[in-house]
N, C-alpha and C positions, 0 to 999 in steps of 0.2 A: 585500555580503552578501545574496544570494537568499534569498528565501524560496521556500516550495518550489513556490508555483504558478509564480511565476517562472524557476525550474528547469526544470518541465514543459514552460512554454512552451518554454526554449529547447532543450530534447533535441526538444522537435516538430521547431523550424525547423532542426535539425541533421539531423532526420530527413529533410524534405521538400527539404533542400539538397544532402545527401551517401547518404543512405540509400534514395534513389528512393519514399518516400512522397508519393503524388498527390494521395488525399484524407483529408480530417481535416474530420468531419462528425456534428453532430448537433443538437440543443434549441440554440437559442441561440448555436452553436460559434463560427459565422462573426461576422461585423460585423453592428452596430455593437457589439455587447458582447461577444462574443469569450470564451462560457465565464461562466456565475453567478458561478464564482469565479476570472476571466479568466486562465485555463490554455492561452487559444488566441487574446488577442490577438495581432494584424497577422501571421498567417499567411497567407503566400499563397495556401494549396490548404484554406483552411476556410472553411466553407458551412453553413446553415443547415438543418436537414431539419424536416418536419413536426413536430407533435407525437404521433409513433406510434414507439412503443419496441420493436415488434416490425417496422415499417418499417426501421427502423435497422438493427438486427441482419442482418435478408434482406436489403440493400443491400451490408453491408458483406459478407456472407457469398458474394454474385453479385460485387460488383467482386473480390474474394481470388478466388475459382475465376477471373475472366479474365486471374488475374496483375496486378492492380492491387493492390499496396503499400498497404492503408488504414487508417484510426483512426477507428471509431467510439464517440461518447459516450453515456451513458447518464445523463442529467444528475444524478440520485440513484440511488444502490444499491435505495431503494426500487421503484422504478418497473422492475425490472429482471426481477421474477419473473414478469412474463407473455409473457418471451423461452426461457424455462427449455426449451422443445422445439426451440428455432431453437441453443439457444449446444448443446444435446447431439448437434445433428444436426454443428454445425462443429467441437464437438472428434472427432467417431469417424469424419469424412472421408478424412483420411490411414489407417485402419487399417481403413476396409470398401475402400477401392480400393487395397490390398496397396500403400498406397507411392503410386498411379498420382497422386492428387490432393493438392498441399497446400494452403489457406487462409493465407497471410501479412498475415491481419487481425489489431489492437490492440482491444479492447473497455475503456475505460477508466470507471470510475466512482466517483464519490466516497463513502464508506462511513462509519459510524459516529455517535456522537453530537457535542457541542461547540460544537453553535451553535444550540442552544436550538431545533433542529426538530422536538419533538414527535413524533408517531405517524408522520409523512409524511415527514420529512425526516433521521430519527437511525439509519437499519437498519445494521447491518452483513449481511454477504455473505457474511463466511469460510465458514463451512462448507457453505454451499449451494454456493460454488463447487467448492469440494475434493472436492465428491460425483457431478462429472459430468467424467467422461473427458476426457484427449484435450488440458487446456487446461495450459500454465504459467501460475503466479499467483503475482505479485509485489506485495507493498504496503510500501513506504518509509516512514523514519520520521524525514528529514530530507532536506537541500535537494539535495544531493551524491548520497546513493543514489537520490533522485527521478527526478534526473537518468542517472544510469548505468545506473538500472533500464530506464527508457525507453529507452535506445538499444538495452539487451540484447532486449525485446521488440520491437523497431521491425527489428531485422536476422533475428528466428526466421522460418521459412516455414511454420508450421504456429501455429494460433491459443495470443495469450499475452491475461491478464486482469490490468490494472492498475488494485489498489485503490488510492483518492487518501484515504487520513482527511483528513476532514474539520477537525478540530481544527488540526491542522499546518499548514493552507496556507498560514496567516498567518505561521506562523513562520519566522524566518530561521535560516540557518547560521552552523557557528561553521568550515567549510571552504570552501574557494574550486572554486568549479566552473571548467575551464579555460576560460580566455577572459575569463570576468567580470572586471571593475571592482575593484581590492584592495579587502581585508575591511577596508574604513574608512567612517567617516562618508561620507567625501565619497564615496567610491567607492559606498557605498548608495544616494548621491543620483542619481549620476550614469546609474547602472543604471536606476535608476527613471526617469530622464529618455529614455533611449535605447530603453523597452520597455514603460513604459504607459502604454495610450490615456489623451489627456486626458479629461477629466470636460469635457460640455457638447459642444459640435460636433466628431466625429472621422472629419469626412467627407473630408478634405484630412489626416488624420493618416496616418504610414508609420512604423514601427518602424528603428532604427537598430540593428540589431543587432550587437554584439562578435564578436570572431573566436573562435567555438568550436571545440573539437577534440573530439575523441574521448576519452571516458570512455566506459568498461562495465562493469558489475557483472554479473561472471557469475552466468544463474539457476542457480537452486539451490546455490549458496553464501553461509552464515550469517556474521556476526561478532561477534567478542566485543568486547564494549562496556564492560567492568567485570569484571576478571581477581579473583577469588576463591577461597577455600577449603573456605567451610562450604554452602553449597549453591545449585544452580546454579538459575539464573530465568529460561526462554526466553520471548521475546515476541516481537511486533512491531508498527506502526503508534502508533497514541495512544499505548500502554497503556506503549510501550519507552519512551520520555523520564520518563517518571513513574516504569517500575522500577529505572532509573538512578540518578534523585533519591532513592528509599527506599534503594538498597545504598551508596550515598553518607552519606546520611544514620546508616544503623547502623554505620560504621565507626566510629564515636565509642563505640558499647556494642563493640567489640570481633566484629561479625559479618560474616563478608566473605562477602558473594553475589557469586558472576560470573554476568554478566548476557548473555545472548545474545539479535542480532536476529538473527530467520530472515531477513528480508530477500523468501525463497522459501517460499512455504506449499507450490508443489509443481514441481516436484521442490524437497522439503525438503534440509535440511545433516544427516540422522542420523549421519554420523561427528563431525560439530562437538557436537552435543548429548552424543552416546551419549559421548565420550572427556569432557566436561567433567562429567557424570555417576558416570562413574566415578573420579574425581576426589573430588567433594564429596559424593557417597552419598546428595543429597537434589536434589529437581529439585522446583522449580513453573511450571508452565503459566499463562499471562496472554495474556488476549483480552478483548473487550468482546458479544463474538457473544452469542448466549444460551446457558446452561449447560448446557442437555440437548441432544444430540446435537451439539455441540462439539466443531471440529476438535481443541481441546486435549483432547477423551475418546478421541479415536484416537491420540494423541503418549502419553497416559498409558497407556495398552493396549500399545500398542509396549515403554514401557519396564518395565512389568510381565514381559513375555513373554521377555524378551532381557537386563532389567538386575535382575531379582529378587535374586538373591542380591549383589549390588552395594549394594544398598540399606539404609539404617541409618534411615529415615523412610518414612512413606506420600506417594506424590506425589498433588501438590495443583493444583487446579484454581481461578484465579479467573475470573470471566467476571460476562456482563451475568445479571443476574435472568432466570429466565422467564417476562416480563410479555408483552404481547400490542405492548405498546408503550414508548417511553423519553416520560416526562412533560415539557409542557410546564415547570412550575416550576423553578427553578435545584435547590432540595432533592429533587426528581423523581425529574430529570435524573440527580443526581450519586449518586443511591441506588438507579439502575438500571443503573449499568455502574460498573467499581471504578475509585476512586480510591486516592488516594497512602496517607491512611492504613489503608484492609483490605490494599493489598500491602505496606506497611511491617508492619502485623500478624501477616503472612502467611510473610514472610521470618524474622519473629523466633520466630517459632513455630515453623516447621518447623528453622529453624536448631538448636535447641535441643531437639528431637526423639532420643529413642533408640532401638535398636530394640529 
């Protein structure tokens, strides 16, 4: 059972084995540590880059124009916004050269809150990324889509943006990624035996890697995760496993939410949304971004526009506060972006909504 940095790493080494990716490079990426949250131990083609986050970006942006296959990291989402002119010059390349040039660069970075990082270490991305042309953007929300998301970004020719939540990486799967080790104890063990670095000298360590195949999760295709009636709850990343637990949880009062991950923030799944909307006649949006200007206030504008008279509730928005930052403390932390019960409240409210 992978967890999902686990995942990552090996949709990498699938990439740099089968998929003609050369480098995979950033903070930390290469040896001896192999990634904060080791996403990139014992790859071959990962290397260490300064610590300049706009070096990274114009690196990866020069290797993609000479036709180098690459993956660069940006070790926080935070640290990402003084790239913001280098990632809008690489998503509008393919459409100022009519076609002539594409970028078959990966920009991956890890997003959100979950591990107690405070002002520096807890930003999410979504909507800043969704705001600048040109790029696909995919953030998983378990070990398996981690996995096929990565390969689907790793084979585009024109620049894709893989957010990693941060909360998740620790967690494992409850599906078998091909190749891996059976979903048992010992098969957990053995995984972890075969793929990460030991703790203490990993100067003589080499990774043993299983025989992967090919999985892909086409972008911009959503799924449904919790088949319901009374109204529909799109998410994705942290926020999905948690609206799961709440439409789980209300089936005992009798309220059935179907649960959608976008999987793709863009190209989104609007037929997956728009037909499970007209369905339930009630939709809410869950993110952890911040609330104002929120990718989910452009999902609800859409379905205002297009699903009005569909509607038998107001669609609802939950998302992070609009604080400047997510607090150190545990009660901060967890009163600055939604937890389990504002979206169980939220489900049950709207559910029970007339119009």
């Amino acid at each position: 059972m992978a967890n999902m940095a686990q995942a990552i790493r090996m949709a990498l080494h699938y990439g740099e084995t089968h998929l003609g990716v050369k480098d995979i490079f950033g903070e930390d990426v290469g040896p001896p540590l192999g990634g904060v949250f080791t996403a990139t131990q014992g790859l071959k083609t990962a290397w260490n880059s300064p610590l300049d986050e706009r070096g990274i970006i114009g690196a990866a942006m020069g290797l993609a124009f000479a036709g180098d296959r690459c993956v660069a990291e940006i070790q926080f989402a935070d640290y990402i916004y003084n790239t913001i002119d280098l990632l809008k010059l690489a998503g509008n390349q393919c459409w100022a050269s009519n076609g002539d040039w594409n970028l078959p660069m990966t920009v991956m970075t890890p997003v959100g809150s979950g591990i107690r990082g405070s002002i520096y270490h807890s930003h999410s991305f979504d909507a800043t990324a969704t705001h600048i042309p040109g790029w696909k953007i995919v953030m998983p929300s378990n070990p398996l889509d981690a996995y096929g998301l990565m390969l689907a970004c790793l084979k585009e020719e024109n620049p894709t943006m893989y957010l990693k939540p941060k909360a998740l990486l620790r967690v494992r799967g409850t599906e078998q990624i091909p190749g891996e080790p059976a979903l048992t104890p010992e098969g957990e063990k053995q995984l972890k035996e075969m793929i990460d670095a030991p703790l203490g000298d990993r100067s003589q360590w080499k990774p043993r890697w299983p025989e992967l195949t090919d999985y892909t999760v086409e972008i911009g295709k959503g799924k449904i995760c919790v088949e319901g009636e009374h109204v529909t709850v799109v998410s994705y990343g942290r926020t999905l496993p948690i609206a799961v637990q709440a439409a789980q949880n209300l089936q005992s009062e009798g309220v059935s939410a179907e649960v959608i991950d976008m999987r793709t923030l863009w190209p989104y799944d609007w037929d997956l949304i728009k037909s499970s909307i007209e369905k339930t006649r009630r939709v809410i949006y869950i993110n952890e971004d911040t609330e104002v200007t929120n990718f989910g206030e452009h999902l609800i504008r859409r379905t205002i526009e297009e699903l009005f008279y569909h509607l038998e509730a107001r669609p609802k928005l939950i998302a992070g506060t609009f604080t400047p930052g997510v607090g150190l403390a545990d009660p901060l932390e967890m009163a600055s972006v939604p937890q389990l019960n504002h979206i169980t409240d939220a489900i049950r409210e709207v559910a029970a909504e007339r119009a």
